[in-house]
C-alpha positions as CSV (number, residue, x, y, z in Angstrom):
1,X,24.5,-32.3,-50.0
2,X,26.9,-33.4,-53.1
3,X,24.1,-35.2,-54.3
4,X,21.4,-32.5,-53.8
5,X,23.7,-30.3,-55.7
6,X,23.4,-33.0,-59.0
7,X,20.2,-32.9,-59.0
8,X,20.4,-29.2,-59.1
9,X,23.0,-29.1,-61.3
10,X,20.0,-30.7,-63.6
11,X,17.6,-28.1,-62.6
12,X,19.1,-25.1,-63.0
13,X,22.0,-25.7,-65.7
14,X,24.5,-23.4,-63.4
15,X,27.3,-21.9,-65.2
16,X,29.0,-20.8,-61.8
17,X,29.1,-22.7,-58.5
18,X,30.7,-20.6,-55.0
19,X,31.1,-22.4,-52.2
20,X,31.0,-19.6,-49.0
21,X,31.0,-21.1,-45.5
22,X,28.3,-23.7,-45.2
23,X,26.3,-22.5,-47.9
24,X,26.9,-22.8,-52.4
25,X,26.0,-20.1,-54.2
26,X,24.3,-21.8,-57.6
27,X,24.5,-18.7,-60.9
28,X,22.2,-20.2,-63.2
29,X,20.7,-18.9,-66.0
30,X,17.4,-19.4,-64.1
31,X,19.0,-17.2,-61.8
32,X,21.2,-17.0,-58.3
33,X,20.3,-19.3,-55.5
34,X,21.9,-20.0,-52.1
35,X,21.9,-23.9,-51.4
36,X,22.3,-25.1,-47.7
37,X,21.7,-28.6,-46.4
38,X,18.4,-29.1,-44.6
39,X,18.4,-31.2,-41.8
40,X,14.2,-30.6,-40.8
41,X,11.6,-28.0,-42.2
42,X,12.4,-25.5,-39.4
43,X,13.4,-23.2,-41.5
44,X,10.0,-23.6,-43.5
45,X,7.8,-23.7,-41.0
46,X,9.6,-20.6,-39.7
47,X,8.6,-18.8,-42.6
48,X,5.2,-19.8,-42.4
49,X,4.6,-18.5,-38.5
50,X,6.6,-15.3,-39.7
51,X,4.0,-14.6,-42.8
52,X,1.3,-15.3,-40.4
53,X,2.9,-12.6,-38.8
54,X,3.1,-10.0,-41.2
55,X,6.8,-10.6,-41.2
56,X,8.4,-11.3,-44.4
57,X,11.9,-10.1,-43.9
58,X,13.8,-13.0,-45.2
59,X,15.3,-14.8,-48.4
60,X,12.2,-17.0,-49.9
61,X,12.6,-20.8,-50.4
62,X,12.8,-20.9,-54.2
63,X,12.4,-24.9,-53.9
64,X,9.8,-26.1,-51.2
65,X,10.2,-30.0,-52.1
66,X,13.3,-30.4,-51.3
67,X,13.5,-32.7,-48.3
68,X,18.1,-32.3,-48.5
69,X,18.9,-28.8,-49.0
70,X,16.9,-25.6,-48.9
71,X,17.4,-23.3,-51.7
72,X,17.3,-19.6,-51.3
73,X,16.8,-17.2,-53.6
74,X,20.1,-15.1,-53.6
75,X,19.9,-11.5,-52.3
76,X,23.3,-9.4,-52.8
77,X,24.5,-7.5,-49.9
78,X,24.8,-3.7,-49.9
79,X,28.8,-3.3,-48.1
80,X,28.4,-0.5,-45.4
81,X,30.4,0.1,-42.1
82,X,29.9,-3.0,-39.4
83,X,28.5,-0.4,-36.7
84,X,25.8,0.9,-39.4
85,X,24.7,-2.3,-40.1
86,X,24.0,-3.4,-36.8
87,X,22.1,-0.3,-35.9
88,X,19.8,-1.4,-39.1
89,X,19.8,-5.0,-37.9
90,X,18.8,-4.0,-34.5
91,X,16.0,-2.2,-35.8
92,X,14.7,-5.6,-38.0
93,X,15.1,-7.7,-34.7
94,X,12.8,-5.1,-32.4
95,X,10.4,-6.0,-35.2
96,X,10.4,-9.4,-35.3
97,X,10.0,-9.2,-31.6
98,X,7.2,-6.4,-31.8
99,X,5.1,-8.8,-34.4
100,X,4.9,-11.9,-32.3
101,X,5.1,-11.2,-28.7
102,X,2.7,-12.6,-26.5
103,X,2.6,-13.5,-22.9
104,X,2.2,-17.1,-21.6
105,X,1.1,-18.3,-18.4
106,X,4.1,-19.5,-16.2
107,X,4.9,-21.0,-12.2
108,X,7.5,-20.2,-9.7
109,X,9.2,-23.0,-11.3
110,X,9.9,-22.0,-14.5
111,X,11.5,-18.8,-12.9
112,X,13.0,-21.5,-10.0
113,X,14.7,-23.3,-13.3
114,X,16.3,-20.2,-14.5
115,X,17.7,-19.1,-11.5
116,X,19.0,-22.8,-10.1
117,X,20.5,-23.0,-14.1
118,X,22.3,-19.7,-13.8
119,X,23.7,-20.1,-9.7
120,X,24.9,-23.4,-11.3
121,X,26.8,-21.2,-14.0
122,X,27.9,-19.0,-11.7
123,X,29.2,-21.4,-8.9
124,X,31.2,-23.6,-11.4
125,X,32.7,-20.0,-12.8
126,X,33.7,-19.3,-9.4
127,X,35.1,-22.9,-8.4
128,X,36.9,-22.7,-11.3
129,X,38.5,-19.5,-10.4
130,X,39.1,-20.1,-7.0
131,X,41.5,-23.3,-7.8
132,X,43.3,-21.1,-10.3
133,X,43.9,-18.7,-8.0
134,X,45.6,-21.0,-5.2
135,X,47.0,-23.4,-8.1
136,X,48.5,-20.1,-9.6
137,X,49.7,-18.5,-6.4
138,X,51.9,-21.5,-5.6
139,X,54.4,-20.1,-9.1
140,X,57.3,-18.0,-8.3
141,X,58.1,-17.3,-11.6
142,X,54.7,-16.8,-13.5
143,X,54.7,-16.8,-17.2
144,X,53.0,-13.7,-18.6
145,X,49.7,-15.5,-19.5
146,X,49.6,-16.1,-15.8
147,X,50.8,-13.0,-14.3
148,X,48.3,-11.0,-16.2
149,X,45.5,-13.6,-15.0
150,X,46.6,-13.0,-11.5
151,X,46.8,-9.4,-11.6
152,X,43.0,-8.7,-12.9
153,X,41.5,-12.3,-11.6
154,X,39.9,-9.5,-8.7
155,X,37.8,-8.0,-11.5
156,X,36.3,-11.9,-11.8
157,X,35.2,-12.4,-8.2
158,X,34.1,-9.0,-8.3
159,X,32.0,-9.9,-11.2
160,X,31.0,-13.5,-9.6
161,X,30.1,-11.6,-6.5
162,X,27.6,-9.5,-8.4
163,X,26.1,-11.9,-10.2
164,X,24.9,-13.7,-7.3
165,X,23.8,-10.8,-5.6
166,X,22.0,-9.5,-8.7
167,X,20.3,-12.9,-9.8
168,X,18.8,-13.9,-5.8
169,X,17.1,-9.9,-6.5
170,X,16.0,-10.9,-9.8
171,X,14.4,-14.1,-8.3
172,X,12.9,-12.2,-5.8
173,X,11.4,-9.6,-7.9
174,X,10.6,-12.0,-10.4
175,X,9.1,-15.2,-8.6
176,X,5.5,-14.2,-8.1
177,X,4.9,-13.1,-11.6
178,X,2.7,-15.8,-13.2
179,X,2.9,-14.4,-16.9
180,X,6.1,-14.1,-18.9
181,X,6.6,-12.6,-22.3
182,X,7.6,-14.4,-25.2
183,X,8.4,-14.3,-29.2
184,X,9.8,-15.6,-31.7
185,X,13.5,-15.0,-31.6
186,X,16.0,-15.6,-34.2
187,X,18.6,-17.3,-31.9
188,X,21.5,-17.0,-34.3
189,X,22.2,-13.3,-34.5
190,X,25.6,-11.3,-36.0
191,X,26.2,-8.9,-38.7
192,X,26.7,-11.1,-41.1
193,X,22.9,-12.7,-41.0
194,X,21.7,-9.3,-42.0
195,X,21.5,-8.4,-45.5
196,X,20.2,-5.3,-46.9
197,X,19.8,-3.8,-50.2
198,X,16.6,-2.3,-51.3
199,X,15.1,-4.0,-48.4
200,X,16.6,-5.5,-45.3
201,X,16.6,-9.1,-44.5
202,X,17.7,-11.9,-42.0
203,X,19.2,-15.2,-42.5
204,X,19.5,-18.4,-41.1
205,X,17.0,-19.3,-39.6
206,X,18.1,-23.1,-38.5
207,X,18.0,-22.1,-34.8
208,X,14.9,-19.9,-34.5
209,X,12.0,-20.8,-31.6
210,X,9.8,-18.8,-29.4
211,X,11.6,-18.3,-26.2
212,X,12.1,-15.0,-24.3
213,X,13.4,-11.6,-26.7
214,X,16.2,-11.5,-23.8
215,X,17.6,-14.4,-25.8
216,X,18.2,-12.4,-29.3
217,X,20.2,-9.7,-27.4
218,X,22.5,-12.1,-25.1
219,X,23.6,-14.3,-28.4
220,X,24.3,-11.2,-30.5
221,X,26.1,-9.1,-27.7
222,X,28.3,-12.2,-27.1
223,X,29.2,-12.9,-30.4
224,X,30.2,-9.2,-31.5
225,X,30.6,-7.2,-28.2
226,X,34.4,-7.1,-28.8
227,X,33.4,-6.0,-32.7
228,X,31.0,-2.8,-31.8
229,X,29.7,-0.1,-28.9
230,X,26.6,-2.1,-28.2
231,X,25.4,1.2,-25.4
232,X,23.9,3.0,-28.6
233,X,22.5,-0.3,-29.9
234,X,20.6,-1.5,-27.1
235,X,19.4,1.9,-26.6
236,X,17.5,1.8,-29.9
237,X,16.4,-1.3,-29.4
238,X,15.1,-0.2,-26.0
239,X,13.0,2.1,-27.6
240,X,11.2,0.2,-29.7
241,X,10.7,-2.7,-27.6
242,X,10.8,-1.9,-24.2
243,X,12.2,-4.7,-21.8
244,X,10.7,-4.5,-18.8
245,X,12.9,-4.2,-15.5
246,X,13.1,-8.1,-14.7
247,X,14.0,-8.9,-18.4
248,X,16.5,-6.2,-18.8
249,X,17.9,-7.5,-15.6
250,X,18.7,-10.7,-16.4
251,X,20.0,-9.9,-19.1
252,X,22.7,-7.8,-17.5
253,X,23.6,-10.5,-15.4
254,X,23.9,-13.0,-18.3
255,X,26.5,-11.1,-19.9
256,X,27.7,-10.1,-16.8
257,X,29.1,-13.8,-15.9
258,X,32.8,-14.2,-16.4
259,X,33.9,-16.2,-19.3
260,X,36.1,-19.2,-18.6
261,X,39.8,-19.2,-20.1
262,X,41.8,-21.6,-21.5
263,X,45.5,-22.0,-19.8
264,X,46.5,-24.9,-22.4
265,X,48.2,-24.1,-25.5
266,X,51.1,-21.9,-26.7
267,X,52.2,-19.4,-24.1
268,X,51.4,-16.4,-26.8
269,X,47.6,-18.2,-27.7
270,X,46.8,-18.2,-23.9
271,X,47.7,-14.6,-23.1
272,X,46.3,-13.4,-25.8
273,X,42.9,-15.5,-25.1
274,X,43.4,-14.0,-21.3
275,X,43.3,-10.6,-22.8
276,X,40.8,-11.3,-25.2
277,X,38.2,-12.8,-21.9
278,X,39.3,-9.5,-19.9
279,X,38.6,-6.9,-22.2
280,X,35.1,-8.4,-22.8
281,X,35.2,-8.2,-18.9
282,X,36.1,-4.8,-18.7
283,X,33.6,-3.4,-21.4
284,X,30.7,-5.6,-19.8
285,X,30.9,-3.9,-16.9
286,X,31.6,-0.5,-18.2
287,X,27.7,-1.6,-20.0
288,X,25.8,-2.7,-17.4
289,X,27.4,0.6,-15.2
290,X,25.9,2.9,-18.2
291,X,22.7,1.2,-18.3
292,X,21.6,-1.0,-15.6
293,X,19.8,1.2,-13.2
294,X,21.4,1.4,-9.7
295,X,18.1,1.2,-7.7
296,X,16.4,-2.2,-7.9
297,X,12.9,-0.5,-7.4
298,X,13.8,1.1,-11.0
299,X,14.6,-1.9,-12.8
């Protein structure tokens, strides 16, 4: 990367370098660019399937022979309130998904690897409770980062106990289908990859694939859910990109699986991760209570 930046220190005669996260922000008199090490041409071959697409909502590679870094041209960011933005984003990502969905031929076992993948997630949630619970319960003077554990660890098993029973449905429901739909998914969404000024954009791109849209909308809920009311959001993106009842299914039980916490550390640190994993708890299930339908014909 330091080397890269020499050689575009050569290029583009900056009178400014920023360095922000992972990324350099190069003024120039050329311009502004957004430098950011390259590790393969994902990101460009991205761009090509996207234009293919008739999707072009993303900073363009000012510098395609660069096999180091990518360099972006530099779009400035319009500041507006977090919630506005991800309504806006939301809106961008239905797109994305609207433009390259297709539907792919699949057998019982690709559905048969999901499940087994998530009962595996669940199971070792649930092991992992249960010998907290009867290592905790042997304390007669819990700290506070345990006491509070113990007093809502019910609202865990309760969430275990319906993520079993709502994935063996999902199976069920879903194992006979022999198509499944796909498209290309961003896999790296927050607020912060969307930029808008007099157009809207997304960034980084590193970790984008084809895969299911279900995907897109587990990685951003579980990155901002504490951050925003995500009932309104995934009600516009509902309507304009439909999940049907076996996608929107799982991914209620996705988010749906209890987080694991952290007991080591500083007393303070651990409660407040404890409280931190229970309040995204709490407003999970608040979510999928709002919005999951409670008969599994209507899902």
């Amino acid at each position: 990367m330091n080397n890269a930046l020499e050689v575009l220190k050569r290029k583009f005669k900056p009178y400014r370098l920023t360095k922000k996260k992972n990324v350099t922000i190069l003024d120039s008199t050329s311009g502004t660019f957004v430098v950011k090490e390259r590790k393969d041409n994902k990101v460009s071959r991205a761009y090509e399937y996207l234009m293919s697409r008739n999707f072009d909502y993303f900073p363009k590679l000012a510098l395609e022979d660069r096999a180091d870094v990518n360099v972006f041209e530099y779009v400035e960011d319009i500041p507006m309130p977090k919630e506005q933005k991800a309504m806006d984003m939301i809106d961008l990502v239905a797109l994305l998904h609207n433009k390259t969905t297709y539907y792919k031929e699949v057998t019982i076992d690709k559905y048969k690897e999901i499940y087994e993948n998530l009962k595996d997630n669940i199971v070792y949630t649930e092991n992992y409770y249960n010998f907290l619970y009867e290592k905790l319960l042997e304390e007669i003077y819990p700290s506070p980062s345990h006491y509070l554990l113990m007093r809502n660890i019910y609202k865990i098993f309760e969430a275990i106990e319906f993520c079993n029973k709502e994935l063996d449905e999902w199976f069920d429901h879903t194992k006979e289908e022999q198509k499944t739909r796909v498209a290309f998914i961003h896999n790296n969404l927050e607020t912060d990859h969307f930029i808008k000024n007099n157009r809207e954009y997304l960034i980084s791109w590193e970790k984008s694939k084809i895969d299911s849209p279900v995907l897109d909308l587990i990685g951003f809920y579980e990155k901002e859910c504490m951050n925003l009311n995500f009932e309104p959001i995934l009600e516009r993106y509902f309507r304009s990109y439909p999940l049907n009842s076996n996608e929107k299914h799982l991914f209620f039980i996705v988010i749906s699986i209890p987080p694991i916490v952290n007991l080591e550390g500083r007393e303070i640190n651990v409660t407040k991760e404890i409280r931190k994993k229970l309040d995204y708890m709490f407003k999970t299930e608040n979510l999928v209570k709002n919005l999951l339908p409670s008969n599994i014909e209507d899902r």
